[in-house]
C-alpha positions as a Markdown table, in Angstrom:
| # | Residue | x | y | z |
|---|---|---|---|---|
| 1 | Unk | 24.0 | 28.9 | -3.4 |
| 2 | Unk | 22.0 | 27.3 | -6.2 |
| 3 | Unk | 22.4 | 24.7 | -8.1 |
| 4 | Unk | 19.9 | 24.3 | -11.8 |
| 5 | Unk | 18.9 | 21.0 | -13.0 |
| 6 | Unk | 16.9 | 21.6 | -15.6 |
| 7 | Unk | 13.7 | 21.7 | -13.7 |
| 8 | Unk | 15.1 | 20.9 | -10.8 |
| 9 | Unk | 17.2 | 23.8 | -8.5 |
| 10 | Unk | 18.6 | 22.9 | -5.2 |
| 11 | Unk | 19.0 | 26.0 | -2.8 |
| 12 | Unk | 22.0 | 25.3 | 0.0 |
| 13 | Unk | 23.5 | 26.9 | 2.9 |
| 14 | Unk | 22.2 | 30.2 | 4.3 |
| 15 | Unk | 19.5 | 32.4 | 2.2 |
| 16 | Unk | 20.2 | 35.8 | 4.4 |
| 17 | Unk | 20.5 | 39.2 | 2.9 |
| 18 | Unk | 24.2 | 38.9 | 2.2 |
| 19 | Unk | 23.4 | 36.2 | -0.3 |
| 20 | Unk | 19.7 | 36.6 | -1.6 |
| 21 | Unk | 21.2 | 39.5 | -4.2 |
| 22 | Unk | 23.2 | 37.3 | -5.9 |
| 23 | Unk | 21.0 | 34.6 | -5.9 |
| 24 | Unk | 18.3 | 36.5 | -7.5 |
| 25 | Unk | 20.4 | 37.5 | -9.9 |
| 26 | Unk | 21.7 | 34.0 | -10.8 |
| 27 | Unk | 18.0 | 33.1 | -10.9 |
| 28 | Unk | 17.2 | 36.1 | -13.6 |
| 29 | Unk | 19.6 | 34.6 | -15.7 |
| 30 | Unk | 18.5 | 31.1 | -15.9 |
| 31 | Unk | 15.8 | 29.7 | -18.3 |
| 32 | Unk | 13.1 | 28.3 | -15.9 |
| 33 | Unk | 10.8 | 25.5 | -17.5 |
| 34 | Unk | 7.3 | 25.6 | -17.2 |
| 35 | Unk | 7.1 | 23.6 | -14.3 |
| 36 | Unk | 10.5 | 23.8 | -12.2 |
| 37 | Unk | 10.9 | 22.5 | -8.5 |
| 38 | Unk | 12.7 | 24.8 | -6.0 |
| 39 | Unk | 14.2 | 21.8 | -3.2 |
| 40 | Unk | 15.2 | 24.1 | 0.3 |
| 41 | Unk | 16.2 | 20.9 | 2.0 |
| 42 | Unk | 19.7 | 21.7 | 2.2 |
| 43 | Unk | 19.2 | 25.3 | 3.1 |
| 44 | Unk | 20.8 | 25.9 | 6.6 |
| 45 | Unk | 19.4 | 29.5 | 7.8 |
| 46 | Unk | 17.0 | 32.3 | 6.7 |
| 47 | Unk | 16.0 | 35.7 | 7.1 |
| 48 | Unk | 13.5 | 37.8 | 6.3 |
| 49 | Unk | 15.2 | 38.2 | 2.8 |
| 50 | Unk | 14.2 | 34.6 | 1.9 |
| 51 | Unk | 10.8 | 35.8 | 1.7 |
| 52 | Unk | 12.2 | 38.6 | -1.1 |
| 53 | Unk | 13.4 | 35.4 | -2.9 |
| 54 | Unk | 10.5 | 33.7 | -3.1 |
| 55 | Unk | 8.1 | 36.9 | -3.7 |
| 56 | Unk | 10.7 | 37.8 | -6.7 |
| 57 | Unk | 10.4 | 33.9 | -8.1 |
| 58 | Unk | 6.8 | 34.2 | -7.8 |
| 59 | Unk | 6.9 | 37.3 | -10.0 |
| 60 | Unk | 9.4 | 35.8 | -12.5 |
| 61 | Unk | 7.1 | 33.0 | -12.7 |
| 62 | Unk | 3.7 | 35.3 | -13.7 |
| 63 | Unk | 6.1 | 37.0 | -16.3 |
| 64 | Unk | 7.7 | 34.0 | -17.9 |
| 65 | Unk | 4.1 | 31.9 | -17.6 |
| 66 | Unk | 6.1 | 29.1 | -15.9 |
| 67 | Unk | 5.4 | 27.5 | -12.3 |
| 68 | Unk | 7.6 | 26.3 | -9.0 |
| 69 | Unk | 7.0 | 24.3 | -7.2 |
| 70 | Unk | 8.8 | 24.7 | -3.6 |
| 71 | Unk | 9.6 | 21.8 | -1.8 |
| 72 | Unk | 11.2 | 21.4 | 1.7 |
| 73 | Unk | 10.6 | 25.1 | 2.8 |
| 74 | Unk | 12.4 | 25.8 | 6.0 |
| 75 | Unk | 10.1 | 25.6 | 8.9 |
| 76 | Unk | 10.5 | 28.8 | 10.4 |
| 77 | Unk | 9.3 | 30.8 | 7.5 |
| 78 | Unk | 6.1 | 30.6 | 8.5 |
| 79 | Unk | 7.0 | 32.6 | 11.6 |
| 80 | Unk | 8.5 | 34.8 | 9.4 |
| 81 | Unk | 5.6 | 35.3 | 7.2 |
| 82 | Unk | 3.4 | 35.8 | 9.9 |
| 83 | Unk | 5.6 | 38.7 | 11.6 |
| 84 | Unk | 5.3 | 40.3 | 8.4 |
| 85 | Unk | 1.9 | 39.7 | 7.4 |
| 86 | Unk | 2.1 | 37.2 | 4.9 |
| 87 | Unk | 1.5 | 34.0 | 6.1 |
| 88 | Unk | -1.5 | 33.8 | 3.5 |
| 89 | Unk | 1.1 | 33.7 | 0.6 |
| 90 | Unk | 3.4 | 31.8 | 2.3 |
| 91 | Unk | 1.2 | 28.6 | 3.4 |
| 92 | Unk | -0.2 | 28.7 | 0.0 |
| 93 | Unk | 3.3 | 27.2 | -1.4 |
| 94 | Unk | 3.1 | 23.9 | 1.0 |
């Protein structure tokens, strides 16, 4: 689930592949300022998909010249990132 704020969106419960699609597309919809914070503290479990999520903001910030700011991110998507080969992209948001 997400919640928008203006330039604030809250992210809760789990981010796994049953959810990240609708997510996204909630996310394409909204009007992101140009500096918007993404708060994870309420998130309660990932996947591998949450790193889809954040790749795909990523992208819809470059095309909508806007910037997030992620805050909270869930420890273990480091261990994530790194399984997949990411971890560069990945520590660059903390």
């Amino acid at each position: 689930m997400i919640v928008f704020d203006k330039n604030q969106w809250q992210l809760s419960g789990d981010l796994t592949i049953e959810k990240i699609p609708g997510i996204i597309d909630l996310i394409t919809k909204q009007k992101a300022e140009k500096k918007t914070t993404i708060d994870f503290s309420k998130v309660t479990a990932i996947d591998t998909s949450t790193l889809s999520l954040i790749f795909e903001l990523q992208r819809q910030a470059k095309k909508t010249q806007s910037h997030f700011i992620f805050k909270n991110l869930p420890k273990n998507l480091n261990s994530l990132a790194k399984l997949y080969g990411v971890e560069d992209l990945v520590s660059s948001l903390h």
